[in-house]
Steps between C-alpha positions, in 0.01 A plus 500: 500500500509394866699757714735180603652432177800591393568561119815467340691599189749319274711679277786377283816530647836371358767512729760250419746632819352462841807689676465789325105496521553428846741795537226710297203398759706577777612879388129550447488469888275098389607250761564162353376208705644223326610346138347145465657230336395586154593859522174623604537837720269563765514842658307776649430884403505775777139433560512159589397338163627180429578428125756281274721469207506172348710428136215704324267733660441715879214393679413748730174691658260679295606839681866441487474494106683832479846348630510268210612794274748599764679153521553470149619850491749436793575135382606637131731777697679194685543317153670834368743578762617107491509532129750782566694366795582217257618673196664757768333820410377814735118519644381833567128506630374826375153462640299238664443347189779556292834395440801676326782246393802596363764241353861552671781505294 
């Protein structure tokens, strides 16, 4: 392969709320460039990769792979806490990834 080229990676990705993904990027210190018309997020890692979310999958630089696992990690804590914001019950994060919720009565 010629040193020039640049190889990327598409993995599935569902994300059906783009604030909340947004929100998740962002806590993972990812800067978001823009959100196109149809919902495709462009953004940048700490190391200058470029990559996007479109309705289905992140396209993103071969050696930026690893950050895949932590948006969906990061994007399914964001789903949580809204989950329990809306039904009006207590978040507790216990560790990086882990939540304790607790139903107020």
């Amino acid at each position: 392969m010629p040193c020039d080229s640049i190889v990327l990676n598409e993995i599935e990705f569902q994300a059906t709320d783009r604030e909340l993904l947004k929100k998740a990027l962002e806590e993972l210190g990812i800067n978001v460039l823009r959100t196109l018309r149809d919902g495709t997020i462009v953004f940048r890692t700490q190391s200058w990769s470029n990559g996007r979310i479109t309705n289905d999958k992140i396209i993103i630089d071969e050696r930026e792979a690893d950050i895949v696992d932590k948006i969906k990690q990061r994007y399914s804590m964001q789903v949580v806490k809204a989950a329990a914001k809306r039904f009006n019950w207590n978040v507790k994060q216990t560790s990086p990834n882990k939540l304790q919720i607790t139903r107020r009565f």
